[in-house]
C-alpha positions as CSV (number, residue, x, y, z in Angstrom):
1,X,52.5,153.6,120.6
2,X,52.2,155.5,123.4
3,X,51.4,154.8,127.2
4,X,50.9,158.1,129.0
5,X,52.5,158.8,132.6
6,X,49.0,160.0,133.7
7,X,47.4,156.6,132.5
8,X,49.9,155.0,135.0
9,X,48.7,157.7,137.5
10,X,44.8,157.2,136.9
11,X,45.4,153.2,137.1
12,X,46.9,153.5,140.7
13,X,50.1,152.6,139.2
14,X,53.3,155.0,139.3
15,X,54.7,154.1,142.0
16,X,54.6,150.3,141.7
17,X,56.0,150.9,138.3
18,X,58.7,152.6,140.3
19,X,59.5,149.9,142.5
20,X,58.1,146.2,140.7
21,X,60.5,145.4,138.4
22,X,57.8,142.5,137.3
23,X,55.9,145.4,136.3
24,X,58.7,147.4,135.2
25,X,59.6,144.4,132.9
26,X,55.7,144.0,132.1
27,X,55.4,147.7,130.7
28,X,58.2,147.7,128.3
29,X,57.1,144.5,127.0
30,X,53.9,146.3,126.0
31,X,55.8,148.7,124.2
32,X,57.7,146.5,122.4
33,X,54.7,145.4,120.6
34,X,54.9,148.3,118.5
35,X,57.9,146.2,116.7
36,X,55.9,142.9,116.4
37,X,54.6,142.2,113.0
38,X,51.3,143.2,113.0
39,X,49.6,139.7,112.2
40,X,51.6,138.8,115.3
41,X,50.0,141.6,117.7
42,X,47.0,140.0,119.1
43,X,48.9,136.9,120.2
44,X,51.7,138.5,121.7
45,X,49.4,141.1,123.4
46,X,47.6,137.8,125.2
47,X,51.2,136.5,126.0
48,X,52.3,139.4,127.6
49,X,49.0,140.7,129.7
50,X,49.1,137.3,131.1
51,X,52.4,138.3,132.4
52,X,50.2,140.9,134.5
53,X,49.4,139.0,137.9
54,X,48.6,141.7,140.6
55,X,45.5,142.6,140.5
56,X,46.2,146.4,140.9
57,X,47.0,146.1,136.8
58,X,43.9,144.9,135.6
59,X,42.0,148.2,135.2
60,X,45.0,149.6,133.4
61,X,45.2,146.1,131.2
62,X,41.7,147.2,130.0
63,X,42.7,150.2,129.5
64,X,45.6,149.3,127.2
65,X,43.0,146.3,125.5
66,X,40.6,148.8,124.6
67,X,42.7,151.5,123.5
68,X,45.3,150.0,121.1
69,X,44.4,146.3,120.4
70,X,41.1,145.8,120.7
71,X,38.6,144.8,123.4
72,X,37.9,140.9,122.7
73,X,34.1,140.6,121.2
74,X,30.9,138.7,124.3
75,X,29.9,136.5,121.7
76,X,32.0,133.9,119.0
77,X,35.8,134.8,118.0
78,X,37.4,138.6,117.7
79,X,37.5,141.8,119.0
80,X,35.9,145.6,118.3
81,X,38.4,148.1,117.1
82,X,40.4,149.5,118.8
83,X,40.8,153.5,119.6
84,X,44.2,153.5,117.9
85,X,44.3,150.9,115.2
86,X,47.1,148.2,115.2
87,X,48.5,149.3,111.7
88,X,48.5,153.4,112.3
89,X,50.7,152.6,115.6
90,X,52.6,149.7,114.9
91,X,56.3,150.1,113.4
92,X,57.7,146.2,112.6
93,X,57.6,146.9,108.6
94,X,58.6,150.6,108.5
95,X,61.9,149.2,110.9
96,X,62.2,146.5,108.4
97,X,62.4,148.5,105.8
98,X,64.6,151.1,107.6
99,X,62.0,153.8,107.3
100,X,62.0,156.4,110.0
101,X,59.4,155.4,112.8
102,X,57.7,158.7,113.3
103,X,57.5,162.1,111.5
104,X,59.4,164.3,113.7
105,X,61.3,165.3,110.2
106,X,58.4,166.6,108.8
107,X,57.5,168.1,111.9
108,X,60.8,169.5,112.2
109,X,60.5,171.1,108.2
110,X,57.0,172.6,109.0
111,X,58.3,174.4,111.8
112,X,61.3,175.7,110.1
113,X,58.7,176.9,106.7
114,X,56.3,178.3,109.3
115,X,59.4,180.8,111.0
116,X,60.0,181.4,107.0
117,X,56.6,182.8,106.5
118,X,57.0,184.3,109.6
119,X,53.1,185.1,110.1
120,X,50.5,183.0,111.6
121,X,47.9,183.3,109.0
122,X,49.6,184.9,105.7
123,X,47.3,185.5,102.5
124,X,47.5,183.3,99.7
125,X,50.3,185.7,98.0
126,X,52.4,185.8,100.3
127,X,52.5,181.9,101.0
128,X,52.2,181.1,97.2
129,X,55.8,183.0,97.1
130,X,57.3,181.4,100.2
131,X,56.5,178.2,98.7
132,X,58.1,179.2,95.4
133,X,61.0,179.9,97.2
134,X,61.1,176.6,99.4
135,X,60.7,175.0,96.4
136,X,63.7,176.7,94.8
137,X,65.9,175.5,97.6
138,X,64.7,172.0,97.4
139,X,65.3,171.8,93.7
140,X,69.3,173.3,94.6
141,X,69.8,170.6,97.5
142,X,68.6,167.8,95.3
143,X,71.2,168.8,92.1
144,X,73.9,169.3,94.5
């Protein structure tokens, strides 16, 4: 999950974060519910946004409701979807499992194979042999 600086700044709210450890405190508590399980999510989101007393928090509140959990429905029990659904941000079973949290290795590998091909947009030869060859190097790493 991710809570961007300028959402602080468009919700009035860098510089108390600066200097409110309640809100500080409040914060990081949000983004610890990346590592709840996510049948757990809802609940502890409720828990910890009532944790949010100053009024000067509630736009940003909404904000966060809306965007990753889930605005709660007018009428009768649940809420919409959110923008960012619980499951495609949430990490509780993939640290359980000791599974890497993000795909910055992946990342890291594409941008290596793209200074390989070493052009931005290389016809279907050329890339056809540079994965040949990525594949060869796989296949040696993986015997050794």
């Amino acid at each position: 999950m991710l809570i961007k600086q300028n959402e602080f700044v468009t919700h009035g709210l860098q510089n108390k974060y600066q200097e409110d450890k309640s809100l500080h405190l409040n914060i990081k508590k949000l983004i610890a519910l990346g590592f709840v399980p996510i049948v757990d999510v809802v609940k502890a989101f409720e828990l910890v946004s009532d944790d949010f007393t100053d009024d000067d928090s509630d736009e940003f509140i909404q904000y966060f409701e809306k965007t990753w959990i889930g605005e709660r429905k007018r009428r009768g029990t649940g809420r919409t979807k959110p923008q960012f659904s619980i499951q495609l941000w949430n990490v509780h079973d993939r640290v359980i499992s000791n599974l890497p949290r993000s795909n910055n290795s992946i990342e890291g590998w594409h941008n290596a194979f793209a200074q390989r091909v070493s052009i931005a947009y290389p016809t279907i030869f050329k890339l056809t042999e540079k994965i040949r060859v990525e594949q060869s190097k796989c296949e040696i790493d993986i015997a050794q």
